[in-house]
DSSP file (Angstrom, degrees, kcal/mol; ACC not computed):
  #  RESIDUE AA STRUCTURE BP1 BP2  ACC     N-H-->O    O-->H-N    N-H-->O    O-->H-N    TCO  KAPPA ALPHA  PHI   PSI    X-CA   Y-CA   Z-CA
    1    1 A X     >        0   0    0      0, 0.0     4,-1.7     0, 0.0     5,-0.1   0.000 360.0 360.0 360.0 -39.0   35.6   48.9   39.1
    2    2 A X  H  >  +     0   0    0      1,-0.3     4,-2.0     2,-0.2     5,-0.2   0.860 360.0  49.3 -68.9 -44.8   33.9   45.8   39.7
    3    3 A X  H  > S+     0   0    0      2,-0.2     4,-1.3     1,-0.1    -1,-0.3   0.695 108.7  49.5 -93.1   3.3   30.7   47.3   40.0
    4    4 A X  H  > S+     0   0    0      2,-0.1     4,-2.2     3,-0.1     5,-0.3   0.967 116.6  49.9 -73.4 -61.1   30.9   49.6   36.6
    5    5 A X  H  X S+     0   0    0     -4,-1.7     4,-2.0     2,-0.2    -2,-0.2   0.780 111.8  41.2 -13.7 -71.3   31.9   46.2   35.0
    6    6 A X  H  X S+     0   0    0     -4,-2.0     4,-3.7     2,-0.2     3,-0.3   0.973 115.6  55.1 -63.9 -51.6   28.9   43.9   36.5
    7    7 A X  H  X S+     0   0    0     -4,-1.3     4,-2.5     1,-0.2     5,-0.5   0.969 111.9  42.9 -59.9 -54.1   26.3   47.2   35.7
    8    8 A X  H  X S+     0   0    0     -4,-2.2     4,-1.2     1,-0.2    -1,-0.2   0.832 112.2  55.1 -56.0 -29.4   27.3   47.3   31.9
    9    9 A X  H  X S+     0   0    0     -4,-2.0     4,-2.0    -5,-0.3     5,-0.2   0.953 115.4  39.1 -49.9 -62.2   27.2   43.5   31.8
   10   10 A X  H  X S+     0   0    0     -4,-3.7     4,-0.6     2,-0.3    -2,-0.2   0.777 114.0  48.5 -62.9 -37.2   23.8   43.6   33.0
   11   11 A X  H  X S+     0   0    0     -4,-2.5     4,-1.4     2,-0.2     3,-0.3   0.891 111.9  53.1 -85.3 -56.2   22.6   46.5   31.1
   12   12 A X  H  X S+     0   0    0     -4,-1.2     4,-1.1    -5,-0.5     3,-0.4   0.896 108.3  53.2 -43.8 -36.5   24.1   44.9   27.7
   13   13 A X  H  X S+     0   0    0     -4,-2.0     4,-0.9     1,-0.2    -2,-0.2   0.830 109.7  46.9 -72.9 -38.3   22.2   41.7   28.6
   14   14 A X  H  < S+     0   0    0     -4,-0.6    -2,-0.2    -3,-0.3    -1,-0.2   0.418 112.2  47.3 -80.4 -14.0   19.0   43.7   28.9
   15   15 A X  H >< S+     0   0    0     -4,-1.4     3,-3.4    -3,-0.4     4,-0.2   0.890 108.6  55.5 -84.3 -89.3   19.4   45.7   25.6
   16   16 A X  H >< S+     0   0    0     -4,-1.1     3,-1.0     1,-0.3    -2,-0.2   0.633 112.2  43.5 -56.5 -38.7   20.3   42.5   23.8
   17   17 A X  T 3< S+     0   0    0     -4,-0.9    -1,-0.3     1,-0.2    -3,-0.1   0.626  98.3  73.3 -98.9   0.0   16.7   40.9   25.1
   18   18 A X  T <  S+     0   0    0     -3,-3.4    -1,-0.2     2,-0.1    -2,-0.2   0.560  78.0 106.7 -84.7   1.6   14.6   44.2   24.3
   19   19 A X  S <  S-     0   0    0     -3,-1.0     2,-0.4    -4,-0.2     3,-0.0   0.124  88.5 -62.8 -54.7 177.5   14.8   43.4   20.2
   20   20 A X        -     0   0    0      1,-0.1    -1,-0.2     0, 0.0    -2,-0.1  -0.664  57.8-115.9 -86.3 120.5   12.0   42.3   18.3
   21   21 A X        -     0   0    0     -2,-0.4    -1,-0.1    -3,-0.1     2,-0.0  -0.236  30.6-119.3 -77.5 155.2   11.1   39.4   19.4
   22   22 A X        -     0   0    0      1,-0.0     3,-0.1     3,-0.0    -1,-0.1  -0.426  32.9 -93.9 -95.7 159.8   11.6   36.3   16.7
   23   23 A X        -     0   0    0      1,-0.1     2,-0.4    -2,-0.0    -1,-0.0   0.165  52.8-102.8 -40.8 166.8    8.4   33.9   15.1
   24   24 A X        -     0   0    0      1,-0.0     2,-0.1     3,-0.0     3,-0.1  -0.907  46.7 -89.6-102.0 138.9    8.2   30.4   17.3
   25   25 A X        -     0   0    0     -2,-0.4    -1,-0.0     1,-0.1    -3,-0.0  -0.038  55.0-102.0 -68.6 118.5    9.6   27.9   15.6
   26   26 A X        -     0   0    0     -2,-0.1    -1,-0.1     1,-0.1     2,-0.0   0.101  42.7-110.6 -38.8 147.0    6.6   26.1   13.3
   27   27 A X        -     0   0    0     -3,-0.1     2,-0.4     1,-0.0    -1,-0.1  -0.313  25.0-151.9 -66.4 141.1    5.2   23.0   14.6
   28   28 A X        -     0   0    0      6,-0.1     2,-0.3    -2,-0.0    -1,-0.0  -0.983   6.4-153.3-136.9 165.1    5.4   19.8   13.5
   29   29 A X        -     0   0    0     -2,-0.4     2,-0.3     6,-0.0     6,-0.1  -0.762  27.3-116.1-118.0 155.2    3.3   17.0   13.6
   30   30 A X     >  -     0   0    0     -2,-0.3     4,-3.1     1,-0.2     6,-0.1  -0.651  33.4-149.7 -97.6 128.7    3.4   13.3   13.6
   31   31 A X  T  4 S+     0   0    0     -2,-0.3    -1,-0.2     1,-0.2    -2,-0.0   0.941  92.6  52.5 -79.8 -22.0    1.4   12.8   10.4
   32   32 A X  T  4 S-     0   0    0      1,-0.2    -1,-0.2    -3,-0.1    -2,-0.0   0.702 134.3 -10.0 -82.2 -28.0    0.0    9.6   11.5
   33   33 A X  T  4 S-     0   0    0      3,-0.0     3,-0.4     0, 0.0    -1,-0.2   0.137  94.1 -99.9-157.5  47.7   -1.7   10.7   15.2
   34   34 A X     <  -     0   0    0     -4,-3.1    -3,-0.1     1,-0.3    -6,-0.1   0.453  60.3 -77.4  93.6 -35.6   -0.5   13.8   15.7
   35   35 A X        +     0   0    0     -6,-0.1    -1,-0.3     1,-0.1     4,-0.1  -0.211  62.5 167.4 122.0 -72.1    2.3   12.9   18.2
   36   36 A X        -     0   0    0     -3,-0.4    -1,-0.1    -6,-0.1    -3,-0.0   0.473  29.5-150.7  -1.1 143.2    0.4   12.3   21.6
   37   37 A X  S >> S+     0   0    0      2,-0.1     3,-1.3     1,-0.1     4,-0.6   0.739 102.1  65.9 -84.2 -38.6    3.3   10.5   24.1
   38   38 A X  T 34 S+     0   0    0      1,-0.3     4,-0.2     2,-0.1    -2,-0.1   0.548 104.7  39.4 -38.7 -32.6    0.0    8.9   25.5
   39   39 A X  T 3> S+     0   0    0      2,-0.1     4,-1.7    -6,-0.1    -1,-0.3   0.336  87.8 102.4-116.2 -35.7   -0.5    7.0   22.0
   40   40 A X  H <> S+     0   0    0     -3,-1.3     4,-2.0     1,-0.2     5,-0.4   0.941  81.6  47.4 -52.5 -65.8    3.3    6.2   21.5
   41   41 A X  H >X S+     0   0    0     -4,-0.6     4,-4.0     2,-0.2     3,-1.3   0.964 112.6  47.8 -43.2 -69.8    2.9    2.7   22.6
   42   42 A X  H 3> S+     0   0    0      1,-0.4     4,-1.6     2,-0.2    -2,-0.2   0.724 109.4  52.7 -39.4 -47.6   -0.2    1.9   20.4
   43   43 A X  H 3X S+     0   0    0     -4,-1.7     4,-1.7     2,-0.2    -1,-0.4   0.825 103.8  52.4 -42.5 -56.1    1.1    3.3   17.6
   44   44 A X  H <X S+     0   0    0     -4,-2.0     4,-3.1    -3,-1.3    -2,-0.2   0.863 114.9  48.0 -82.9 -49.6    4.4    1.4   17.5
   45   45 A X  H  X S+     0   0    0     -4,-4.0     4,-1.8    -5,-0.4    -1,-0.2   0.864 106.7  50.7 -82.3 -16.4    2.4   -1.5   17.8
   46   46 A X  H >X S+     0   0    0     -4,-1.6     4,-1.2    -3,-0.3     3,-1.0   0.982 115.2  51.9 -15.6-100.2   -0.1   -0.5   15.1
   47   47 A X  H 3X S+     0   0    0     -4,-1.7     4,-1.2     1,-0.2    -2,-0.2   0.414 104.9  48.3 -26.7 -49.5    3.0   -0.1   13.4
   48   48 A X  H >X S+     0   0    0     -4,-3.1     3,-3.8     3,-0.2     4,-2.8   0.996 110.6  51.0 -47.0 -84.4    4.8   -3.5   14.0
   49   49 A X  H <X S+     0   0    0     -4,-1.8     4,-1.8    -3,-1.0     5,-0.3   0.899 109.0  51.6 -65.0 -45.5    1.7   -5.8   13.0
   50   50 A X  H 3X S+     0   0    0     -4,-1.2     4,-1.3     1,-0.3    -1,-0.3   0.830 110.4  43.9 -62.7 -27.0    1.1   -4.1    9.8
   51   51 A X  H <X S+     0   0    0     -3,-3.8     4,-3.1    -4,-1.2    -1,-0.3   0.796 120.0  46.2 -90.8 -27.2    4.9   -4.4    8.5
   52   52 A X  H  X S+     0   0    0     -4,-2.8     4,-2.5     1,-0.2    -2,-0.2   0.964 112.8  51.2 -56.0 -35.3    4.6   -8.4    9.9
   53   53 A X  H  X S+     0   0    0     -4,-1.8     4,-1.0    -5,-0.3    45,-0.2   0.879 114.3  39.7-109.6 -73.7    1.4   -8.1    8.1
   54   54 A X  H >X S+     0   0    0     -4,-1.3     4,-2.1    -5,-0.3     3,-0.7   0.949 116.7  50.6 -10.2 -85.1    3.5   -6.8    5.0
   55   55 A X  H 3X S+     0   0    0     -4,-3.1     4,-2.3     1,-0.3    -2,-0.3   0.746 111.2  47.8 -55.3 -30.1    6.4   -9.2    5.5
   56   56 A X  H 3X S+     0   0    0     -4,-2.5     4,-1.8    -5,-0.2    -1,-0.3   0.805 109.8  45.7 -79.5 -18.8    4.3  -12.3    5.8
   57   57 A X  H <X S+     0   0    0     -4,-1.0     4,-1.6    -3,-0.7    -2,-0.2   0.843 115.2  56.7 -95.9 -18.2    2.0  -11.9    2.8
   58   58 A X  H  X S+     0   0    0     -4,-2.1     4,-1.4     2,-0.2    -2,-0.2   0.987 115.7  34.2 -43.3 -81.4    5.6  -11.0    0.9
   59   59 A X  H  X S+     0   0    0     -4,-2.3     4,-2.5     1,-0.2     3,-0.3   0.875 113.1  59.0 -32.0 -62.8    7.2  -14.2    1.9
   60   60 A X  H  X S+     0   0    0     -4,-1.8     4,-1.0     1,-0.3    -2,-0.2   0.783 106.2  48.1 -38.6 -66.5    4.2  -16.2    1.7
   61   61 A X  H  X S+     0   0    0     -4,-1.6     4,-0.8     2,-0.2    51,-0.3   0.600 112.9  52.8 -40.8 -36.0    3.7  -15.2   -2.2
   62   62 A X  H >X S+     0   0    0     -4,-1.4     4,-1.6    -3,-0.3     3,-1.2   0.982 106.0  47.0 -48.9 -87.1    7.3  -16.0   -3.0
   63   63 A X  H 3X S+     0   0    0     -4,-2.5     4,-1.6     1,-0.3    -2,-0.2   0.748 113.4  44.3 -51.2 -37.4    7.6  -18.8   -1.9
   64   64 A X  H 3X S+     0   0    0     -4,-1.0     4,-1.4    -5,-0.3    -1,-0.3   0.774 114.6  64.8 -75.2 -28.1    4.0  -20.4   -3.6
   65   65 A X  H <X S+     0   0    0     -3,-1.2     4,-2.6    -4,-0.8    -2,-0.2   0.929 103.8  32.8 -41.4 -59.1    5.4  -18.6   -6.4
   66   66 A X  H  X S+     0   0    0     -4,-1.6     4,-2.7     2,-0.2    -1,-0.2   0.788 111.2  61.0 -78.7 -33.9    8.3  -20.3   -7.1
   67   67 A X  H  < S+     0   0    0     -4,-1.6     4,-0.4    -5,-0.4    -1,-0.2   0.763 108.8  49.3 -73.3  -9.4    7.0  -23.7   -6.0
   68   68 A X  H  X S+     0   0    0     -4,-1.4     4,-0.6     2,-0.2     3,-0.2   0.857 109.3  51.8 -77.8 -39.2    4.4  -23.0   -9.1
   69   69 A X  H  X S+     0   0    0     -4,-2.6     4,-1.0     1,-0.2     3,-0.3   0.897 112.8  46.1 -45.3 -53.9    7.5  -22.0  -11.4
   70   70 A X  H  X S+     0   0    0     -4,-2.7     4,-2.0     1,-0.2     5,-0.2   0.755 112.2  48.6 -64.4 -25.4    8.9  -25.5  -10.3
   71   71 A X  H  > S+     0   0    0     -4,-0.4     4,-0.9    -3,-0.2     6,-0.6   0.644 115.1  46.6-101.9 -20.1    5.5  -27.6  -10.9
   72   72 A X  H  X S+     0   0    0     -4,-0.6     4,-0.5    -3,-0.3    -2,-0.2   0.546 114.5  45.4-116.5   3.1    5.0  -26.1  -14.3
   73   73 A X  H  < S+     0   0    0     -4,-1.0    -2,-0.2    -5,-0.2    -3,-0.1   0.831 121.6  37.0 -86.1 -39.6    8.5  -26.6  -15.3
   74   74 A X  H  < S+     0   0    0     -4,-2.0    -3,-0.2    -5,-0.2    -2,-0.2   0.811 135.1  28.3 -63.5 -41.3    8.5  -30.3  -13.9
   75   75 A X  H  < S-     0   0    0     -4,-0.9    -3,-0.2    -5,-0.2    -2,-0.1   0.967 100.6-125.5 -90.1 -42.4    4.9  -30.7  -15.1
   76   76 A X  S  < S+     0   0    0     -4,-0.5     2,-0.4    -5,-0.2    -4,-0.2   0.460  83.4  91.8  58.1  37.6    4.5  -28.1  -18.5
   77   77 A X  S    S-     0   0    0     -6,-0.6    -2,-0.2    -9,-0.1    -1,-0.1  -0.969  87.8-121.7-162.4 176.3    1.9  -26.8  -16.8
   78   78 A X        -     0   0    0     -2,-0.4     2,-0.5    -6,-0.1    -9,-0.1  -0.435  56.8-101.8 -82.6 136.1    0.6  -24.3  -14.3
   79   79 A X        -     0   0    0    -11,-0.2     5,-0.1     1,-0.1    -1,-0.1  -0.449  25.3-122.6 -60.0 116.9   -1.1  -26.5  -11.3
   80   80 A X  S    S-     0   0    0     -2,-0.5     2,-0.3     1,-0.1    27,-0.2   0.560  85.8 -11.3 -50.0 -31.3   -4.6  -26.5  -11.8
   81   81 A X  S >  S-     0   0    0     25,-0.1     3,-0.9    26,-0.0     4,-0.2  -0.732  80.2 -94.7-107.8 176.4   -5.2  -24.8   -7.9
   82   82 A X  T 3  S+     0   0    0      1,-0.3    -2,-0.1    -2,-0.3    -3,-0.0   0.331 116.1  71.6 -77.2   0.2   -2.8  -24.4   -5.1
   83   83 A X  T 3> S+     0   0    0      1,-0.2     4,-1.8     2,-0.1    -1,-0.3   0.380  95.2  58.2 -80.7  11.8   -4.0  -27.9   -3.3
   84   84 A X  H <> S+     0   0    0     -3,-0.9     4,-2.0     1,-0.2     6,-0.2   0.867  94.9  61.0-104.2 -23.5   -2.2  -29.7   -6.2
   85   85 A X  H  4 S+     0   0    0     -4,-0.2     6,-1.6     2,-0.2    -1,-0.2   0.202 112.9  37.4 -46.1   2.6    0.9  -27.9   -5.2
   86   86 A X  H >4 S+     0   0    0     -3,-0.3     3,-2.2     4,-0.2    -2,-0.2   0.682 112.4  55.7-126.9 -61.3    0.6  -29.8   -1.9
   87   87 A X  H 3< S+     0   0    0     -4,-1.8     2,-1.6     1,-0.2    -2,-0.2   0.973 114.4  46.5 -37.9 -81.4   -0.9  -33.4   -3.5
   88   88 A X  T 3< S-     0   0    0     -4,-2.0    -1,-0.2     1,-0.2    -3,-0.1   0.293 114.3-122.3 -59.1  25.7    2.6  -33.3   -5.8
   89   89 A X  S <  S+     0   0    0     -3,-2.2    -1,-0.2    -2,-1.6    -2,-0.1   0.250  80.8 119.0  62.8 -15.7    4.9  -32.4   -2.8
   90   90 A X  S    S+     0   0    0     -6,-0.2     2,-0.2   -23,-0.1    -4,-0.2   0.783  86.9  34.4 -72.0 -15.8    6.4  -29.1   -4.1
   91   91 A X        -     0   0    0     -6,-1.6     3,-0.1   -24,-0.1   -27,-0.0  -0.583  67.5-155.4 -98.9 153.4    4.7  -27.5   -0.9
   92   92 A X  S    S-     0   0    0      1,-0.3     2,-0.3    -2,-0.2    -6,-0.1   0.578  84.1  -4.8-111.5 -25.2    4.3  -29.4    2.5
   93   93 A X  S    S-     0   0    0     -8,-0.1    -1,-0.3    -4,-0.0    -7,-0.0  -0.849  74.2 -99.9-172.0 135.9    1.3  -27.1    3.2
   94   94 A X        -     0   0    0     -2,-0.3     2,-0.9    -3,-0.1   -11,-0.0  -0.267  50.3-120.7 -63.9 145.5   -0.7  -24.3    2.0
   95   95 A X        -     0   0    0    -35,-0.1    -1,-0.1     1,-0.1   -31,-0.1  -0.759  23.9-111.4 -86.2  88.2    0.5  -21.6    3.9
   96   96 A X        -     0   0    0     -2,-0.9   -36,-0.1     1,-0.1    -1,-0.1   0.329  32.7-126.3  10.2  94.8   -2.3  -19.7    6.1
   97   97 A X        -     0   0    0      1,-0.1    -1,-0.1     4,-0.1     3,-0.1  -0.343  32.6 -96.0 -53.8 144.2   -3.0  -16.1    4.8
   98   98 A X    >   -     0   0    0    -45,-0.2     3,-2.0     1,-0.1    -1,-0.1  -0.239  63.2 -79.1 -80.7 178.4   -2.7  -13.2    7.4
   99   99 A X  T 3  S+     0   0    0      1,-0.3    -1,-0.1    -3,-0.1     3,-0.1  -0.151 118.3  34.0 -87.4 159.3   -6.2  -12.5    8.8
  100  100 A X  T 3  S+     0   0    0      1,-0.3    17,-1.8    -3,-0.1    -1,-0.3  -0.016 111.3  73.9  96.7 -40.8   -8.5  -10.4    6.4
  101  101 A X  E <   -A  116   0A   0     -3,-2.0     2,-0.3    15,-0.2    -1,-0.3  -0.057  58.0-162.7-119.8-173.5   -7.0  -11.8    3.4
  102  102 A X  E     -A  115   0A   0     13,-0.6    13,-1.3    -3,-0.1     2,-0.4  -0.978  34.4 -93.8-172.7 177.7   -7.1  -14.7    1.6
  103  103 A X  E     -A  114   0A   0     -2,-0.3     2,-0.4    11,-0.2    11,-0.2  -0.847  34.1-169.1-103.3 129.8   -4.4  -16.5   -1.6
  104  104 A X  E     +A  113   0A   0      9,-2.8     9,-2.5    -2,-0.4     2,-0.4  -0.996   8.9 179.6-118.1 113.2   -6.0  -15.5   -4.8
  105  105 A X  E     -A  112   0A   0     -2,-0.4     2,-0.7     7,-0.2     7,-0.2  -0.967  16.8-152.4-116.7 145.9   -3.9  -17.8   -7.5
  106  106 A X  E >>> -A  111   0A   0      5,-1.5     4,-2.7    -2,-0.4     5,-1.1  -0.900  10.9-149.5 -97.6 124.6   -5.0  -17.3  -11.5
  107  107 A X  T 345S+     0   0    0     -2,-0.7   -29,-0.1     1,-0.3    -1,-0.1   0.168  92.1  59.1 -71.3  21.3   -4.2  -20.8  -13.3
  108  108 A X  T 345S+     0   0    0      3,-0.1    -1,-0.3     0, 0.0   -30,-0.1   0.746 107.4  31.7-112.1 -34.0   -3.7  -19.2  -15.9
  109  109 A X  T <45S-     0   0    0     -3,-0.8    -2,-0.2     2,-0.2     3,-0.1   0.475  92.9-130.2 -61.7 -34.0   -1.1  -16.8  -15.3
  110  110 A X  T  <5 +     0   0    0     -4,-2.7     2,-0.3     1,-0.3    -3,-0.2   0.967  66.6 130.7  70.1  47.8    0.5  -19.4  -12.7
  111  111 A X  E   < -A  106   0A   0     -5,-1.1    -5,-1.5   -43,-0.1     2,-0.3  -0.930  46.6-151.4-130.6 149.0    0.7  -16.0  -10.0
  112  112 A X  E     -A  105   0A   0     -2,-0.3    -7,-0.2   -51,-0.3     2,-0.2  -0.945  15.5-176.4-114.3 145.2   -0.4  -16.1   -6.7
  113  113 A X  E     -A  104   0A   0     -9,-2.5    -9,-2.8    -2,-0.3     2,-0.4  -0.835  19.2-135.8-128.9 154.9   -1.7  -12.9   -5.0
  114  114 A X  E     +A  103   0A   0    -11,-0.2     2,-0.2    -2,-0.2   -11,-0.2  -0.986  33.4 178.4 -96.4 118.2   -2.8  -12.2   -1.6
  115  115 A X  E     -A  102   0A   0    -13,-1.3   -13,-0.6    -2,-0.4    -2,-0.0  -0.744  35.7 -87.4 -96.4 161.5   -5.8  -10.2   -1.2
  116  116 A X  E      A  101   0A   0     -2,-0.2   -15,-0.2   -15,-0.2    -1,-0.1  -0.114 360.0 360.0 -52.2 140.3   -8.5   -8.5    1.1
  117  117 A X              0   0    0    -17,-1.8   -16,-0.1   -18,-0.1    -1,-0.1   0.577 360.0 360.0-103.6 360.0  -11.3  -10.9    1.8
């Protein structure tokens, strides 16, 4: 009995795996390299400096921003460039663009931008 039992097990197991066999499940890829584990590190760290990178010129703009809001509200006008923001205290120092870039302000608009140098 046991061994009619085990053979029909077996033979059912062996029918079931003689179907048509199904597609392989579609690839996917890391759009940015591909994937590679080799790479993993490098990438992450890619990644990291470029959102500091991000975050700094974010902050950076704000903050000269606002101290321009304050100078042309104090003053009723936009600081003629961004060392006069430093001369009239609203700044303690211009703040050091990340590297590439550089502080683009128009005195006329009273915006500061960072841009590619």
């Amino acid at each position: 009995m046991k061994t009619i039992l085990f053979l029909t097990a077996a033979t059912s197991l062996l029918l079931a795996g003689c179907g048509e066999k199904s597609n392989p499940p579609a690839q996917t890829t890391n759009t940015a390299t591909g994937g590679n584990p080799l790479t993993a590190p490098v990438d992450y760290l890619a990644a990291a400096a470029k959102a500091q990178q991000s975050a700094v010129k974010t902050v950076d703009t704000t903050s000269l921003n606002k101290a321009i809001e304050m100078f042309n509200v104090d003053m009723g006008r936009f600081p003629k460039d961004l060392n006069e923001l430093v001369a009239e205290k609203y700044i303690p120092i211009l703040p050091t663009p990340p590297f590439g870039t550089k502080l683009d302000y128009d005195a006329n608009a009273g915006k500061v931008k960072v841009v590619k140098q």
